[in-house]
C-alpha positions as CSV (number, residue, x, y, z in Angstrom):
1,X,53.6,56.5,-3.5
2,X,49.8,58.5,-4.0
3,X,47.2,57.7,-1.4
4,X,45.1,57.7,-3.8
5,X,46.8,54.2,-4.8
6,X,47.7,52.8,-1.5
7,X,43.7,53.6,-0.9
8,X,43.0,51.1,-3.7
9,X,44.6,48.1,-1.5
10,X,41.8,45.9,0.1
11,X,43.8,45.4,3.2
12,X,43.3,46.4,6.3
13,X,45.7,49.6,7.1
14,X,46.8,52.4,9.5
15,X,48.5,55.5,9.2
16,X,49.9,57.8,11.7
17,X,49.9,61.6,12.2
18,X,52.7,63.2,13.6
19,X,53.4,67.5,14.2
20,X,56.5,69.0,14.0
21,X,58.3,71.0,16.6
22,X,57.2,74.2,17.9
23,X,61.0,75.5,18.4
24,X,64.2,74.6,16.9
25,X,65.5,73.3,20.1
26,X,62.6,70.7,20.6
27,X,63.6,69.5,16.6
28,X,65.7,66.6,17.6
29,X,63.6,65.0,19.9
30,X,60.2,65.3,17.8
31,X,62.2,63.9,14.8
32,X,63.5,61.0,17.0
33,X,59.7,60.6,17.7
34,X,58.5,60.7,14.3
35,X,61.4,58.1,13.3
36,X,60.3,55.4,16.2
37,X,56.6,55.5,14.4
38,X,57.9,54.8,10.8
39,X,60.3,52.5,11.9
40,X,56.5,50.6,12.7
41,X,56.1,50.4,8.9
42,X,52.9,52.4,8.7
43,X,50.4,52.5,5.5
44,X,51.5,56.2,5.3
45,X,52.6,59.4,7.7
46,X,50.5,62.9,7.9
47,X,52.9,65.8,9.0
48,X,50.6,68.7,10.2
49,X,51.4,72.3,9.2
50,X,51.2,74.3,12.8
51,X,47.6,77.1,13.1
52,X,48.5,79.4,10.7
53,X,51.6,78.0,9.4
54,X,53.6,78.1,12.5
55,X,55.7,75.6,12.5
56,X,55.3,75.2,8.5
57,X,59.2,75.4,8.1
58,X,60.1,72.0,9.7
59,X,57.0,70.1,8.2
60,X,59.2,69.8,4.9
61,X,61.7,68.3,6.8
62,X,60.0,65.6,9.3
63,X,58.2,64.8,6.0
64,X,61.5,64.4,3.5
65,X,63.2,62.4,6.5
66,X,60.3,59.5,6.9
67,X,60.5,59.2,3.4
68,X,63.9,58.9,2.8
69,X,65.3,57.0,5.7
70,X,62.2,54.8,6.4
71,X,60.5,54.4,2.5
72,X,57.1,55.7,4.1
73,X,55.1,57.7,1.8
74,X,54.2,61.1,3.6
75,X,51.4,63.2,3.4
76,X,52.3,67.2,4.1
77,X,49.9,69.1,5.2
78,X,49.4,72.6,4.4
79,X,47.3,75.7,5.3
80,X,46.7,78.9,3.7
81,X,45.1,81.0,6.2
82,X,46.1,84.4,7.0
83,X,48.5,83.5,4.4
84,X,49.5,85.7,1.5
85,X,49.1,84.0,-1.9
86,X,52.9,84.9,-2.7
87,X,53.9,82.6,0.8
88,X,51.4,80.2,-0.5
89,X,52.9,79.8,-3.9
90,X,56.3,79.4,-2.4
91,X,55.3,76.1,0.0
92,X,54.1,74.7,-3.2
93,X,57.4,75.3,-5.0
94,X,59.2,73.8,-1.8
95,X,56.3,70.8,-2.2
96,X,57.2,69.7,-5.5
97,X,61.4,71.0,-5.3
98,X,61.1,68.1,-2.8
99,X,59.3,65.8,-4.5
100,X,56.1,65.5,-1.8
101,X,53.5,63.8,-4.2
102,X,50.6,63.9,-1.6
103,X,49.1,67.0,-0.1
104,X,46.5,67.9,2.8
105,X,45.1,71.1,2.1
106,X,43.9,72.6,4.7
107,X,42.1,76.4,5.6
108,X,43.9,75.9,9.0
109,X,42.8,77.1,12.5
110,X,42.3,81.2,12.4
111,X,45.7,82.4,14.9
112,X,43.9,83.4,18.2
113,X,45.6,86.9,17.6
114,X,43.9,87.5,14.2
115,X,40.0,86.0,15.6
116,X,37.5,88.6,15.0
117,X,39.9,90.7,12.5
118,X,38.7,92.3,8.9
119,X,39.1,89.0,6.9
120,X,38.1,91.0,3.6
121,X,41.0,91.7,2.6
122,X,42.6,87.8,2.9
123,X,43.9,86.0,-0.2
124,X,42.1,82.6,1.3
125,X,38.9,82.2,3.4
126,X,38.8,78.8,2.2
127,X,39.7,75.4,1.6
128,X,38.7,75.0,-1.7
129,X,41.0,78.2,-3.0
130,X,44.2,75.8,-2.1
131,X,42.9,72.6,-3.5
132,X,42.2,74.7,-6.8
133,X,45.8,76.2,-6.6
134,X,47.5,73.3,-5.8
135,X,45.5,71.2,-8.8
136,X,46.4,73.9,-11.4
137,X,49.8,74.0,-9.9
138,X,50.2,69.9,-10.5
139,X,47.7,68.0,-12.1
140,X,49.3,65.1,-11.1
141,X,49.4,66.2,-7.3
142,X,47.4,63.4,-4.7
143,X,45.5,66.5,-3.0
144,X,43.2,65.1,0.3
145,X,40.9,67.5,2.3
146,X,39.4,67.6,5.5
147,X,35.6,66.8,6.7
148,X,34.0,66.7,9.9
149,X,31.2,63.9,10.6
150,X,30.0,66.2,13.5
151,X,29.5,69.0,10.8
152,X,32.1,72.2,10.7
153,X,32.2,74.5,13.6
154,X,31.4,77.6,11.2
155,X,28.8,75.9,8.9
156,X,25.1,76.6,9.6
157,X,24.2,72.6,9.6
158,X,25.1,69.4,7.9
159,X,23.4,70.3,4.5
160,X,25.9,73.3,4.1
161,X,28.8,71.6,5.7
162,X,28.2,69.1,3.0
163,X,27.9,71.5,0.3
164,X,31.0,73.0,0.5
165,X,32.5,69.7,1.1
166,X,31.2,68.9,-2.6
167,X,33.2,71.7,-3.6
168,X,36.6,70.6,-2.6
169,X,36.2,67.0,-4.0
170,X,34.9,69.0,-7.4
171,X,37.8,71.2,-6.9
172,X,40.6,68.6,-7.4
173,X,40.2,66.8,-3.7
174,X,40.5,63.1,-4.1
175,X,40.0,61.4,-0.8
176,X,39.3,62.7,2.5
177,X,40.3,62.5,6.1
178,X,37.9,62.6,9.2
179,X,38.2,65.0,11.9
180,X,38.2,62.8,15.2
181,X,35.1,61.3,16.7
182,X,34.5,59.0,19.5
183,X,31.2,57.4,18.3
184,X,31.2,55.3,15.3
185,X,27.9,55.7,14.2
186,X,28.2,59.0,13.5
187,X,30.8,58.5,10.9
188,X,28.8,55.7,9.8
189,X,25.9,58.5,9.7
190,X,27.8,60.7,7.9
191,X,29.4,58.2,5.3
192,X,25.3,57.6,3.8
193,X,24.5,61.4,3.6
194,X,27.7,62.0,1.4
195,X,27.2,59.4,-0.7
196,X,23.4,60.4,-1.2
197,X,25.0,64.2,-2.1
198,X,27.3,62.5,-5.1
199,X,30.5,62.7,-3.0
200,X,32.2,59.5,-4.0
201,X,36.2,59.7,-2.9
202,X,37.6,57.4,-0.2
203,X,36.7,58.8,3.4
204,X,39.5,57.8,5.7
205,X,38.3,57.8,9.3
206,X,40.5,59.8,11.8
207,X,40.7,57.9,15.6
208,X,42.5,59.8,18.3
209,X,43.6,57.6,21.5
210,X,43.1,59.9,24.7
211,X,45.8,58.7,27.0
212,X,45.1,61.5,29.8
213,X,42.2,63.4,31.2
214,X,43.7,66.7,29.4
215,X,43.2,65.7,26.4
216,X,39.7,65.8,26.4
217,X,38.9,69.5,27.2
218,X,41.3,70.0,24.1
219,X,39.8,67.4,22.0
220,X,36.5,69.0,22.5
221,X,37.9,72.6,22.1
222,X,39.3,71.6,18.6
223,X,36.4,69.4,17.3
224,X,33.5,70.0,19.6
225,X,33.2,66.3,19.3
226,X,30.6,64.1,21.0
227,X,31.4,62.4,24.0
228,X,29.4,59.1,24.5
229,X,28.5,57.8,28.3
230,X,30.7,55.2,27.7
231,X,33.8,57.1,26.7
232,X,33.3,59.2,29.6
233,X,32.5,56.6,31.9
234,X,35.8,55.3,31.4
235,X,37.6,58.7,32.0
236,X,35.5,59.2,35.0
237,X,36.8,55.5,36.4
238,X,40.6,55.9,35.3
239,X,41.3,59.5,34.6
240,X,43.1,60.0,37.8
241,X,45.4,57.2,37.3
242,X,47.7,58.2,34.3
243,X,48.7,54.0,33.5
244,X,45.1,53.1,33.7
245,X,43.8,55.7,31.7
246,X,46.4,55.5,28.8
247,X,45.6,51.5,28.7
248,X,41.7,52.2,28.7
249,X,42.4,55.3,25.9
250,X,44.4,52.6,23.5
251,X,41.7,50.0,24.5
252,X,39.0,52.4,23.3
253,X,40.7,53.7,20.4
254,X,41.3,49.7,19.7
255,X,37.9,48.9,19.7
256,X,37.1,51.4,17.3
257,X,38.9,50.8,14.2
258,X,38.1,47.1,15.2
259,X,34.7,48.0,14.7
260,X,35.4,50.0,11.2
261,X,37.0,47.4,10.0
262,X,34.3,45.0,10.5
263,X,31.8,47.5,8.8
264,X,33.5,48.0,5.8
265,X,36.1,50.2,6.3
266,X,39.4,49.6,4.8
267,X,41.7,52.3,6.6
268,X,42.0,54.4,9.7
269,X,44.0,57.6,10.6
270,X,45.4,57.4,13.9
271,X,46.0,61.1,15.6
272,X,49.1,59.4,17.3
273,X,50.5,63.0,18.8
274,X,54.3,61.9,18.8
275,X,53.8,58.7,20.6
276,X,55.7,55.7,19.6
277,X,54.2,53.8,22.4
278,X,50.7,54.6,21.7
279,X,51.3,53.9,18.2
280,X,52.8,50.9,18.3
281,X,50.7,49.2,21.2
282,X,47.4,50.1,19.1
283,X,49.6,47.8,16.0
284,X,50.1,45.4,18.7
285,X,46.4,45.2,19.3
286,X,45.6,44.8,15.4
287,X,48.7,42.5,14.5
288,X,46.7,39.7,13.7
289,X,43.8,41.5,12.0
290,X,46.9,43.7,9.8
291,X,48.6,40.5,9.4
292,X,51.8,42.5,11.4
């Protein structure tokens, strides 16, 4: 099934994102992972791609295995990054050969290796390029992007960030995931200024549950999100005690989407990390507001 369609429900949802394995050896257990959170029955599954493509080869197949042993639609990411066109066109082909009907195109984090290299020369610098390959390559392809209610670590301000956001949804991109915040006003912020710039697709908001005190130098290193006092209260009070802090991370993420939910919001993206338990105590949480 599209997102697109699933996005048309007026229920309250969740999906789950899950990553494949870094090495072949770690495949079995991430898989057994990936299966414990379909086997919840989410609205959907994202299956991240890896900074520049690097674990790309096994995305295809956590993806193909939620959807064929647990009926849950997938979404596949993909990035094109330091990617030649050719390698590009080929993920596509292995896209469609497996019948993966909804796509996350992404630019993808630049590889650490290649930061501050000649990028003239690159077949992609952007987003947009894939969402305007992938649309010619199947018109009938549920593409989704990415946008960041913080605004984009690279863009200038807002106003840009926005503008090139524009051009992805022009582009072919038909709904739109959130990068993770911790303070749902700014979404809520954000959510007015793209509707007063003409950008009309769903947004889904993205919630990541920190469950350790490590997490958040990471979560800040990826998104340069805001941390409010009270999110970091918390940490200060339980982030030495590993139980506590995973309850008070679910609690928080909890509380959250509650509050989505009651302003509006339809469906939330839960950055789950590979954690059944996580995922499924956060369903526990919402089983009477998701009718689970």
């Amino acid at each position: 099934m599209k997102i697109r369609d699933l996005l048309k429900n007026g229920t309250f949802s969740l999906s789950f994102e899950v990553f494949p394995p870094k090495t072949e050896t770690a495949f079995d257990s991430v898989r057994s992972a990936t299966e414990q959170i379909a086997a919840l029955h989410p609205a959907f599954m994202s299956v991240t791609y890896g900074a520049g493509g690097g674990t790309s080869r096994y995305t295809l197949e956590i993806a193909e295995n939620i959807s064929d042993r647990y009926g849950v639609p997938t979404l596949a990411h993909l990035t094109c990054v330091s990617s030649t066109r050719q390698t590009v066109q080929a993920r596509i082909a292995d896209l469609k050969k497996a019948g993966i009907e909804n796509v996350m195109a992404l630019r993808g984090d630049i590889p650490e290796a290649l930061r501050g290299a000649d990028r003239s020369g690159w077949d992609y610098h952007h987003a947009v390029e894939l969402v305007r390959e992938l649309r010619a390559a199947d018109a009938d392809l549920c593409i989704g992007g990415a946008c960041y209610p913080e605004v984009h670590p690279e863009s200038a301000d807002q106003t840009e960030d926005i503008r090139h956001l524009r051009e992805k949804v022009d582009a072919g991109c038909e709904f739109l995931t959130t990068q993770m915040f911790f303070d749902n006003n700014l979404l809520y912020n954000f959510l007015y200024k793209i509707r007063e710039a003409g950008i009309t697709v769903p947004v889904i908001p993205g919630v990541m549950p920190i469950t350790n005190a490590v997490q958040i130098s990471r979560a800040m290193e990826l998104s340069h999100s805001f941390m409010p006092r009270r999110f970091l209260s918390l940490v200060d009070r339980f982030g030495h005690d590993p139980a506590a802090m995973k309850q008070a991370g679910i609690i928080y993420a909890t509380d959250q989407i509650i509050d989505l939910f009651a302003n509006g919001i339809r469906h939330v993206h839960v950055y789950s990390m590979n954690k059944p338990d996580v995922a499924a105590s956060i369903l526990h949480n919402l089983s009477d507001i998701l009718g689970k």
